[in-house]
C-alpha positions as CSV (number, residue, x, y, z in Angstrom):
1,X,24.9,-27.4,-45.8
2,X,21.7,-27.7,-47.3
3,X,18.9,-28.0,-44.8
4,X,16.0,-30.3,-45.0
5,X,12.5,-28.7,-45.5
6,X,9.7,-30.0,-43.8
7,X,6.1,-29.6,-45.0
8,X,3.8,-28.7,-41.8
9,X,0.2,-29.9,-42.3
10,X,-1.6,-27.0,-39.9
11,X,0.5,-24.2,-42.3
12,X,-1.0,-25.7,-45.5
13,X,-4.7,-26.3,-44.2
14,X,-4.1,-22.5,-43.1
15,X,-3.4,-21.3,-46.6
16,X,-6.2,-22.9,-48.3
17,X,-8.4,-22.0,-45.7
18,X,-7.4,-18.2,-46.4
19,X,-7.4,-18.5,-50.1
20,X,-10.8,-19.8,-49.7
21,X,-12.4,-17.3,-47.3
22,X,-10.7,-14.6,-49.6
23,X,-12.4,-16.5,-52.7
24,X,-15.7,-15.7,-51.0
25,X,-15.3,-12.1,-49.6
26,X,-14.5,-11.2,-52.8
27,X,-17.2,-12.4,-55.1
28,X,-19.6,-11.3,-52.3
29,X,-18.4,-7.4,-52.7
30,X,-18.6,-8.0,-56.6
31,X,-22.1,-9.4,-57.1
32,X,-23.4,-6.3,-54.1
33,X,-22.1,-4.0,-56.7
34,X,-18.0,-3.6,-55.8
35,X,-16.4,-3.9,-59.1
36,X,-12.6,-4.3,-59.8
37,X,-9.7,-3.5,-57.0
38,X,-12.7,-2.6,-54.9
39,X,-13.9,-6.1,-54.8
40,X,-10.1,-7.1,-53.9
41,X,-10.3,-4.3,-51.3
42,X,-12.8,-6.1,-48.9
43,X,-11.2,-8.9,-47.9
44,X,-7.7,-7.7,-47.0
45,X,-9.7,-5.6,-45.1
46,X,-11.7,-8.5,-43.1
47,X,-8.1,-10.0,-42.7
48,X,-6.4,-7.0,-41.0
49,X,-9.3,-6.4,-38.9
50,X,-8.9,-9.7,-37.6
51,X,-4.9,-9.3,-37.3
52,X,-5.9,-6.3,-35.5
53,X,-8.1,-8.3,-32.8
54,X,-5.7,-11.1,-32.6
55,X,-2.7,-8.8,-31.1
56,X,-5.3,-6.7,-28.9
57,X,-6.6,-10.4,-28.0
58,X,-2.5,-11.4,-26.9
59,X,-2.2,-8.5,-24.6
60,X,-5.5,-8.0,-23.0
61,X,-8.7,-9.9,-23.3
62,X,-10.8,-7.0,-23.2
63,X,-14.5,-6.8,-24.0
64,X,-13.9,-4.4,-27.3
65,X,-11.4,-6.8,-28.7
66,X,-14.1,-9.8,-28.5
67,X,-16.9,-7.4,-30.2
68,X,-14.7,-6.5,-33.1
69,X,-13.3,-10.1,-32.9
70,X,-17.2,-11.3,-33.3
71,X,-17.8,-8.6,-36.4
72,X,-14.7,-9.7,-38.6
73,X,-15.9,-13.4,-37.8
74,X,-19.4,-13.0,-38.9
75,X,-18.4,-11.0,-41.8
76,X,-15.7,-13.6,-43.1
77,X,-18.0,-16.5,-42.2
78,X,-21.2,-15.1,-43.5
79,X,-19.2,-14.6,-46.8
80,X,-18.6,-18.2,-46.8
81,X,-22.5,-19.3,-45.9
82,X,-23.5,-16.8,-48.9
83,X,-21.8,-17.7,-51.5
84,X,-22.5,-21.6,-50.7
85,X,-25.4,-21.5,-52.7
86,X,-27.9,-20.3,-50.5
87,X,-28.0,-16.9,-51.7
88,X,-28.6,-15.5,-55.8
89,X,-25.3,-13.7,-56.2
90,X,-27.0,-12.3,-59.3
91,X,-29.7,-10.7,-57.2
92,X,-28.6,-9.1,-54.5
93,X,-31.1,-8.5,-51.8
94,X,-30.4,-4.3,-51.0
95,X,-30.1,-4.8,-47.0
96,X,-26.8,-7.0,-47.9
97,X,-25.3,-4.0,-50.4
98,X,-26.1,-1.6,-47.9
99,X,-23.7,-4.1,-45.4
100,X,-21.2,-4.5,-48.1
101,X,-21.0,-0.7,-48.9
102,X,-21.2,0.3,-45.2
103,X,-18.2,-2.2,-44.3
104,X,-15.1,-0.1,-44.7
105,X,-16.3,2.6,-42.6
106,X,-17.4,0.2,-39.6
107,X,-13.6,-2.1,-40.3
108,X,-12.0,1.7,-40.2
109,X,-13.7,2.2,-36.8
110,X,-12.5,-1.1,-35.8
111,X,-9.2,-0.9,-36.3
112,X,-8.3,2.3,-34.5
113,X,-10.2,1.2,-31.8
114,X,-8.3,-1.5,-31.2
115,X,-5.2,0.3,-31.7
116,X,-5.5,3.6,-30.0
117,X,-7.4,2.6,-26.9
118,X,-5.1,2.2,-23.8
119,X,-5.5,-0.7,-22.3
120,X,-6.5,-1.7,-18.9
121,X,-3.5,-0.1,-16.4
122,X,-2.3,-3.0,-13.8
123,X,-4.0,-2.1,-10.3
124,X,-1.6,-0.3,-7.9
125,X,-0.4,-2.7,-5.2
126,X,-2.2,-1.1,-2.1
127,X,-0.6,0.0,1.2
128,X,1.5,-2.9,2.7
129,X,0.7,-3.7,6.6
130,X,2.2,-1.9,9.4
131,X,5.7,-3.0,10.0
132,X,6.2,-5.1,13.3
133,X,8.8,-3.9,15.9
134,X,11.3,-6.7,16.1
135,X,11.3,-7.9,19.6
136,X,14.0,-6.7,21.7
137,X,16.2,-9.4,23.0
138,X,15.7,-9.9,27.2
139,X,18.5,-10.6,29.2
140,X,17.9,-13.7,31.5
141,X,17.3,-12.5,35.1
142,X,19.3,-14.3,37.9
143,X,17.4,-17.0,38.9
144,X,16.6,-16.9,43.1
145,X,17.5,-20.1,44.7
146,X,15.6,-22.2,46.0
147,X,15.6,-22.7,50.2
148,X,17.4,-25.6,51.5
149,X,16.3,-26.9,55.1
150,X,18.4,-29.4,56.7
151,X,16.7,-32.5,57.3
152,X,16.0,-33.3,61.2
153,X,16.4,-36.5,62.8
154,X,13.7,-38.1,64.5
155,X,13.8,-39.0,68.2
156,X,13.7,-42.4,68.6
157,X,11.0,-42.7,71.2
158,X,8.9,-39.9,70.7
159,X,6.8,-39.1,67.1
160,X,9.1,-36.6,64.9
161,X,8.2,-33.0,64.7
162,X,8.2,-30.8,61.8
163,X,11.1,-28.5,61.4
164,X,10.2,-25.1,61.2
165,X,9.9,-23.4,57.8
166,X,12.8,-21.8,57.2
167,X,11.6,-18.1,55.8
168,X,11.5,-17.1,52.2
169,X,14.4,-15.3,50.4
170,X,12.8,-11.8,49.1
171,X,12.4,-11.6,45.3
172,X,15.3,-9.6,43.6
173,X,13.8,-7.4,41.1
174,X,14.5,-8.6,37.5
175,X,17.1,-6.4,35.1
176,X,15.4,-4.5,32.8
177,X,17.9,-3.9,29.4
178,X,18.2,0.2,28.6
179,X,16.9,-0.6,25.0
180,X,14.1,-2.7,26.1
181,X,13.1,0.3,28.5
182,X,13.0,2.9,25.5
183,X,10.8,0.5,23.8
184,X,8.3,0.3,26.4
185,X,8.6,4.6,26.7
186,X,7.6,4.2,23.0
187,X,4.7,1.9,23.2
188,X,3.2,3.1,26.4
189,X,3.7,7.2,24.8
190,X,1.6,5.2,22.1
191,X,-0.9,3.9,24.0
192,X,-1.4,7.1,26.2
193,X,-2.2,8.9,22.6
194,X,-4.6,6.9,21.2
195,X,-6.4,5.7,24.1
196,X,-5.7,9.1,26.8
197,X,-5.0,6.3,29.8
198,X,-1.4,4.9,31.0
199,X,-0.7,1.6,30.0
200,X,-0.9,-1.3,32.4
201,X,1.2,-3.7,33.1
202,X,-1.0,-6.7,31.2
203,X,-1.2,-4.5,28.3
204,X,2.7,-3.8,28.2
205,X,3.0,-7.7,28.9
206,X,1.3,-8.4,26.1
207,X,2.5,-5.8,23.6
208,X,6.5,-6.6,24.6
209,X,6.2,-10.6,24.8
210,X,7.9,-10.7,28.1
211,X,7.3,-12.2,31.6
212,X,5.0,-10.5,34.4
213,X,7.8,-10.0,36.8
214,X,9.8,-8.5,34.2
215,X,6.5,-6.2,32.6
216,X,6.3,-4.9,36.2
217,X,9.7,-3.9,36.3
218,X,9.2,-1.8,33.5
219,X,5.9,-0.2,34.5
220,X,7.8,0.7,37.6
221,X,10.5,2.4,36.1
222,X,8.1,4.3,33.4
223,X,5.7,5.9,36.1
């Protein structure tokens, strides 16, 4: 099967453009005095200094590659803008064959530069936060029961009176979970380190996430 070619605009503009800029480099080196294959020399050489920027350019946009990327530029363009007319290519001002004659030495420079310096290393990722202990689960404490008075009947001549208060059940003491006491040993052995004092029972509250009842439980069993 005989596939169908199709002509792309952008790769066409691009040749003539390089044949052009070629055109120019070329009769630039030959009237500042580079005869022969040394006048073909200098612009393959502009081109791979460039080729050599571009692939520095896709991996790191580092300050070197845009300096060398600015020298093959100016060189390529000012090719173009001299031989435009504006400059006697059969009189040569000396400043311009002292650039031509000095180019290959400053495109070699370029070029290993660009392809034996390391680039950047990636930062190291710094030290990640201090884990968080996972919360240790609480058991639900049994709930004390509320106090029940009977209701009284009221005489029915004489103005009711109050029933006594019927006295308050004493508070059991919450049931503190084995694990969750090791934890507090833990965090109160690492608050008596750094701060030389034994924890107290808003600090453990705070630290463990868990009721005041149940914080005082624990500091009771840790002294």
């Amino acid at each position: 099967m005989v596939r169908s070619i199709r002509i792309d605009a952008v790769l066409i503009q691009a040749v003539i453009a390089g044949a052009l800029s070629f055109a120019h480099l070329h009769d630039l080196a030959e009237a500042a005095g580079q005869t022969g294959w040394k006048a073909w020399a200098y612009p393959v050489s502009v081109d791979l200094l460039l080729v050599a920027v571009w692939r520095r350019l896709r991996t790191e946009r580092s300050k070197l590659a845009w300096f060398w990327f600015l020298v093959a530029l100016v060189a390529s363009l000012g090719a173009n803008i001299a031989t435009a007319g504006l400059l006697d290519l059969d009189h040569v001002p000396a400043w311009l064959r002292i650039l031509v004659a000095g180019w290959p030495a400053l495109a070699f420079l370029g070029g290993t530069l660009l392809a034996h310096t390391p680039t950047d290393p990636a930062p190291a990722p710094g030290p990640g936060p201090d884990p968080v202990p996972r919360p240790v689960p609480v058991m639900d404490h049994p709930a004390v029961p509320e106090p029940t008075s009977e209701p009284v009947s009221a005489p029915e001549i004489a103005t009711p009176e109050p029933a006594p208060a019927l006295p308050q059940a004493p508070a059991s003491v919450p049931a503190v979970p084995p694990a969750l006491v090791d934890h507090a040993r833990k965090v109160a052995s690492e608050h008596r380190t750094r701060t030389g004092t034994d924890i107290d029972t808003a600090t453990l509250r705070a630290r463990l996430g868990v009721p005041e009842d149940l914080a005082g439980a624990i500091v009771a069993q840790l002294a």
